[in-house]
NUTI-349944 format. One record per residue (C-alpha): residue in three letters; x, y, z. Coordinates in steps of 0.5 Angstrom, whole numbers, plus 2048, in hexadecimal, padded with zeros to 3 digits. Layout:
REM NUTI-349944
{fipa ala, {X, Y, Z}},
...
***
This chain:
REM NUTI-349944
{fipa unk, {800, 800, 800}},
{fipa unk, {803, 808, 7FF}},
{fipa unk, {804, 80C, 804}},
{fipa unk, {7FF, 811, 801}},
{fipa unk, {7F9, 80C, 800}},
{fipa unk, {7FB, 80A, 809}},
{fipa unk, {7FA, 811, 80A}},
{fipa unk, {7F3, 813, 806}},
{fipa unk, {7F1, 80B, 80A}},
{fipa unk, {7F3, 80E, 811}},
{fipa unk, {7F1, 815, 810}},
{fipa unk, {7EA, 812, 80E}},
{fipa unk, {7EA, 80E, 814}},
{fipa unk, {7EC, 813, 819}},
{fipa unk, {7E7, 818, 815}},
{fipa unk, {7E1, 814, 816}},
{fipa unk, {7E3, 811, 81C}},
{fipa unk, {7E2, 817, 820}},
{fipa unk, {7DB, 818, 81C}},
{fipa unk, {7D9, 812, 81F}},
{fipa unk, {7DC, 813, 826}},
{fipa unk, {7D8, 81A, 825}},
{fipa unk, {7D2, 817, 823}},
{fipa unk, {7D2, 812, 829}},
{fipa unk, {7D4, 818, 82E}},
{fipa unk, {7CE, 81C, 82C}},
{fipa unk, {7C9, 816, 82D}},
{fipa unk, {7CB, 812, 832}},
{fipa unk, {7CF, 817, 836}},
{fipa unk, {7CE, 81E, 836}},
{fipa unk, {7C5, 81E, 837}},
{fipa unk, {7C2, 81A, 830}},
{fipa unk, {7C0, 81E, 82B}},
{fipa unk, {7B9, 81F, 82A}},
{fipa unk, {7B3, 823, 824}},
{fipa unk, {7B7, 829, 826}},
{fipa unk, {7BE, 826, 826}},
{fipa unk, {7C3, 825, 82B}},
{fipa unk, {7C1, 827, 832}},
{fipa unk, {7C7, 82A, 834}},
{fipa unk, {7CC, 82F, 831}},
{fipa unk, {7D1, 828, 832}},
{fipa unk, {7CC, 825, 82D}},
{fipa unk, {7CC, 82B, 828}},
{fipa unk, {7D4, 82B, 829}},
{fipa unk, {7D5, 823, 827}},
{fipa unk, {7CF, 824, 822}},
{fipa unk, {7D3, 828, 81E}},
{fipa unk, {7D9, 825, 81F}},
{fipa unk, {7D6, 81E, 81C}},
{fipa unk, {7D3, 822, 815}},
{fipa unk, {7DA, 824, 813}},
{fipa unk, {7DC, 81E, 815}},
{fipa unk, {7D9, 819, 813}},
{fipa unk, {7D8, 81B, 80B}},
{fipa unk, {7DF, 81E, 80B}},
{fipa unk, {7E1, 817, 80E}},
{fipa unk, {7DD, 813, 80A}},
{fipa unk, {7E0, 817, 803}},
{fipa unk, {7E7, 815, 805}},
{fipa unk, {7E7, 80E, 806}},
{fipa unk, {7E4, 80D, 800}},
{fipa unk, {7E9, 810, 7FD}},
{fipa unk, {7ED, 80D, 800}},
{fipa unk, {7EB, 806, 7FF}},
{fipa unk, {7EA, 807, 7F9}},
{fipa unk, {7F1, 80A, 7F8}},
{fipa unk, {7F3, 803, 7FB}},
{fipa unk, {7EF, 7FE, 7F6}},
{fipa unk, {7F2, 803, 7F1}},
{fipa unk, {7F9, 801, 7F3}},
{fipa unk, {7F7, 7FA, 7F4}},
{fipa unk, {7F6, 7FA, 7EC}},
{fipa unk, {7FC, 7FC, 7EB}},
{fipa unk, {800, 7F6, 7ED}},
***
Protein backbone atom coordinates (compact mmCIF):
# COMPACT_ATOMS: atom_id res chain seq x y z
CA UNK A 1 0.00 0.00 0.00
CA UNK A 2 1.29 3.79 -0.69
CA UNK A 3 2.14 5.99 1.80
CA UNK A 4 -0.61 8.56 0.58
CA UNK A 5 -3.39 5.79 -0.07
CA UNK A 6 -2.41 4.76 4.45
CA UNK A 7 -2.87 8.45 5.24
CA UNK A 8 -6.27 9.34 3.13
CA UNK A 9 -7.33 5.75 4.90
CA UNK A 10 -6.28 7.18 8.27
CA UNK A 11 -7.33 10.64 7.96
CA UNK A 12 -11.16 8.98 6.80
CA UNK A 13 -11.07 6.88 10.16
CA UNK A 14 -10.15 9.33 12.60
CA UNK A 15 -12.74 12.21 10.75
CA UNK A 16 -15.65 9.83 10.77
CA UNK A 17 -14.64 8.39 14.02
CA UNK A 18 -15.06 11.49 16.01
CA UNK A 19 -18.56 12.02 14.01
CA UNK A 20 -19.33 8.88 15.39
CA UNK A 21 -18.18 9.38 18.90
CA UNK A 22 -20.06 13.09 18.49
CA UNK A 23 -22.91 11.30 17.44
CA UNK A 24 -22.82 9.01 20.36
CA UNK A 25 -22.25 11.79 23.04
CA UNK A 26 -25.07 14.01 21.84
CA UNK A 27 -27.43 10.89 22.33
CA UNK A 28 -26.49 9.07 25.08
CA UNK A 29 -24.46 11.53 27.15
CA UNK A 30 -25.10 15.06 26.76
CA UNK A 31 -29.55 14.84 27.41
CA UNK A 32 -30.79 13.12 24.14
CA UNK A 33 -32.19 14.76 21.43
CA UNK A 34 -35.73 15.33 20.78
CA UNK A 35 -38.33 17.31 17.91
CA UNK A 36 -36.57 20.44 18.75
CA UNK A 37 -33.23 19.19 19.18
CA UNK A 38 -30.56 18.36 21.55
CA UNK A 39 -31.45 19.56 25.10
CA UNK A 40 -28.41 20.98 26.18
CA UNK A 41 -25.78 23.26 24.51
CA UNK A 42 -23.43 20.05 24.83
CA UNK A 43 -25.80 18.59 22.72
CA UNK A 44 -25.80 21.34 20.03
CA UNK A 45 -21.83 21.30 20.32
CA UNK A 46 -21.69 17.34 19.59
CA UNK A 47 -24.49 17.93 17.15
CA UNK A 48 -22.35 20.07 15.04
CA UNK A 49 -19.42 18.47 15.31
CA UNK A 50 -21.00 15.10 13.80
CA UNK A 51 -22.65 16.94 10.71
CA UNK A 52 -19.13 18.12 9.67
CA UNK A 53 -17.75 15.19 10.74
CA UNK A 54 -19.48 12.34 9.32
CA UNK A 55 -20.04 13.69 5.51
CA UNK A 56 -16.73 15.04 5.38
CA UNK A 57 -15.35 11.66 6.92
CA UNK A 58 -17.74 9.66 4.99
CA UNK A 59 -16.17 11.37 1.48
CA UNK A 60 -12.50 10.75 2.67
CA UNK A 61 -12.61 7.16 3.17
CA UNK A 62 -14.01 6.66 0.22
CA UNK A 63 -11.51 7.85 -1.42
CA UNK A 64 -9.43 6.34 -0.08
CA UNK A 65 -10.74 3.07 -0.64
CA UNK A 66 -10.96 3.43 -3.72
CA UNK A 67 -7.59 4.99 -4.19
CA UNK A 68 -6.70 1.35 -2.60
CA UNK A 69 -8.26 -0.88 -5.01
CA UNK A 70 -6.96 1.55 -7.37
CA UNK A 71 -3.58 0.45 -6.38
CA UNK A 72 -4.50 -3.23 -5.82
CA UNK A 73 -5.22 -2.95 -9.86
CA UNK A 74 -2.05 -2.05 -10.75
CA UNK A 75 -0.18 -4.99 -9.46
Amino acid sequence: MQSDTRQLLRTGIYIFGTGAISAALMLYAFGGVSKQGPHTNSGWLALVIALGCLPTGTLTLTLGLLKLLGDLRRR
